[in-house]
C-alpha positions, 0 to 999 in steps of 0.5 A: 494598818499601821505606819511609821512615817519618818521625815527630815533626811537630806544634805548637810555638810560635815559639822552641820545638823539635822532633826529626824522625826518619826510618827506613828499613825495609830495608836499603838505604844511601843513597849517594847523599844522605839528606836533609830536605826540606819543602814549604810551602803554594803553594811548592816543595819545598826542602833543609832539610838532607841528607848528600851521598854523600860524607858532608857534610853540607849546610843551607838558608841558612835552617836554619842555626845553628837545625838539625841533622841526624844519622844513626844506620847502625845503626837506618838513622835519620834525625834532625832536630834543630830549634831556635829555630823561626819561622812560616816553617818550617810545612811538611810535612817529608820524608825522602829516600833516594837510591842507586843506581837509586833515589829514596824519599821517606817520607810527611811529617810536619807542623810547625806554627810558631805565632808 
């Protein structure tokens, strides 16, 4: 079975950083799209920034010029670099895998902004 297995949530203060990391634990490839998303409390879960199948990458408005996101094929990881954070970013954090058939999505990390 397959699992995406994200890692380095936690506390941080408003302005500080945290590195998110996804890893898939099988060798699959994600064609289709390879992404963050995130879910706050009461609202929708939304991109935060992913890869396309073609290879762009893509950013939430809000995520721009403060996140960034990296793969590494090698160790089949995600990356998320995130810079210069808001209160507004709390959420939990999920990885996503889309090919081909199929849909995976890791269990969450939670990020907690405090201002």
């Amino acid at each position: 079975q397959v699992q995406l297995v994200e890692s380095g949530g936690g506390l941080v203060q408003a302005g500080g950083s945290l590195r998110l990391s996804c890893v898939v634990s099988k060798s699959i490839f994600c064609f289709n799209g390879f992404a963050w998303y995130r879910q706050a409390p009461g609202k929708q879960r939304e991109l935060v920034a992913g890869f396309s199948s073609g290879g762009r990458t893509n950013y939430a408005d809000s995520t721009k010029g403060r996140f960034t996101i990296s793969r590494d094929y090698d160790k089949k990881a995600l990356f998320l670099q995130m810079n210069s954070l808001k209160p507004e970013d709390t959420a939990d954090y999920y990885c996503n895998c889309r090919g081909p058939g199929y849909d995976y999505w890791g269990q969450g990390t939670q990020v907690t902004v405090s201002s």
